[in-house]
C-alpha positions as CSV (number, residue, x, y, z in Angstrom):
1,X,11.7,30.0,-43.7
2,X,11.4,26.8,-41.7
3,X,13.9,25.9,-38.7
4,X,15.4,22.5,-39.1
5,X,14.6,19.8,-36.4
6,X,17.5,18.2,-34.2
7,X,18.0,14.9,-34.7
8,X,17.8,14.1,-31.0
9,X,14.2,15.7,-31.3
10,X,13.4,13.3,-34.0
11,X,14.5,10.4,-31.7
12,X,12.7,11.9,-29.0
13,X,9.6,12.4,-30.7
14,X,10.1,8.7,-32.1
15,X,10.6,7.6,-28.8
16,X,7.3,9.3,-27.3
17,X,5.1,7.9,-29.7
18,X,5.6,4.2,-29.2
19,X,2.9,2.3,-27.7
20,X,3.3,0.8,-23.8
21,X,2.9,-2.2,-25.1
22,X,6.0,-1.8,-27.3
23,X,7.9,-0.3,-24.9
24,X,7.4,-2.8,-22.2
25,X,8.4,-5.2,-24.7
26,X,11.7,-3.4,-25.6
27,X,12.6,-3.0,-22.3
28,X,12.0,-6.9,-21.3
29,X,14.3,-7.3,-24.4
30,X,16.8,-5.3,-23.0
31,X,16.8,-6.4,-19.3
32,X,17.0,-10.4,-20.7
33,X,20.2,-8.9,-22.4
34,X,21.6,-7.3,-19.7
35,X,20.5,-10.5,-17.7
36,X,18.2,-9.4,-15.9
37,X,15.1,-11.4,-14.8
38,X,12.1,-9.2,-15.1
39,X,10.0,-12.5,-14.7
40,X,11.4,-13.1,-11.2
41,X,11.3,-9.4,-10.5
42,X,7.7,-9.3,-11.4
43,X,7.3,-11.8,-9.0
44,X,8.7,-10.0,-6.1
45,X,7.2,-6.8,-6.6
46,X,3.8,-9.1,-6.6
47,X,5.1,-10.7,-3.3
48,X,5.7,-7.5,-1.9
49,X,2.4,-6.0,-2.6
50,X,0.8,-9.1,-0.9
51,X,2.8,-9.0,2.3
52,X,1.9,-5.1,2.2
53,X,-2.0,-6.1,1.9
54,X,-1.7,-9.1,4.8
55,X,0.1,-6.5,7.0
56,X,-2.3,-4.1,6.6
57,X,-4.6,-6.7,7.6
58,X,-3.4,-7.9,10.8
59,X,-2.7,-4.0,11.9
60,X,-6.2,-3.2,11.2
61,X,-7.7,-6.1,13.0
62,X,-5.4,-5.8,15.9
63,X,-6.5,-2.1,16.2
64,X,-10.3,-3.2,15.9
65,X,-9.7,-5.8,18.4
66,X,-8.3,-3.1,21.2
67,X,-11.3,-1.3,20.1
68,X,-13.4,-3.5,20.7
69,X,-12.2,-4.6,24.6
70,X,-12.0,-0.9,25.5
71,X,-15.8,-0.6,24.4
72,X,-16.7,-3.7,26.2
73,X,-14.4,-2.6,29.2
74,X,-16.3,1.1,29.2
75,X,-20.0,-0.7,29.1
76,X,-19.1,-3.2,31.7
77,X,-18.0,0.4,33.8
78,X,-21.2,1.9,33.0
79,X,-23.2,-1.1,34.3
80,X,-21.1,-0.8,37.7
81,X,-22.8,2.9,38.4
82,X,-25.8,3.5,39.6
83,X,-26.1,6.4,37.7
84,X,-25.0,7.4,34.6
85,X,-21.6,9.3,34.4
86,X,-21.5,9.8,38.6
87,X,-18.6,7.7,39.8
88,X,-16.8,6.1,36.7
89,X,-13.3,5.5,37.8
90,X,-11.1,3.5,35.3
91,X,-8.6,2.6,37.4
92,X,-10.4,0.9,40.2
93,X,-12.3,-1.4,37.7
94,X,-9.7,-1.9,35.2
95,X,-8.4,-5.0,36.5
């Protein structure tokens, strides 16, 4: 004999089988009733992924920048020895 369904599973299952597409639109419908903006709030979340990406940026070049002076800095310490390794001190030549 067959068990009988819940109706909250049928809604469920009615639920889980529409398209993003549709839901995305349902949900729009239901913020712009609500009042909510999901235009403008699209545009934030946009604005905040860009000002993530340009702050990434500057970090990384800031850290490449330090990179680079501590390479030049160690080179221009290697060229003060006469040989190799024998009497680097940093903080004689650092400044």
């Amino acid at each position: 004999m067959a068990t009988r369904r819940a109706k909250a599973d049928e809604s469920n299952a009615s639920i889980a089988n529409i398209s993003r597409t549709r839901r995305a639109q349902l949900v729009a419908e239901f913020e712009g009733e609500l009042g909510i903006d999901y235009k403008a709030r699209a545009k934030a979340a946009e604005a905040e992924r860009l000002w993530q990406i340009r702050k990434t940026f500057i970090v990384w070049t800031v850290a490449l920048i330090f990179f680079a002076v501590a390479c030049q800095k160690l080179w221009v310490m290697g060229q003060d020895v006469d040989q190799p390794f024998s009497a680097i001190n940093p903080i004689e030549s650092w400044f």
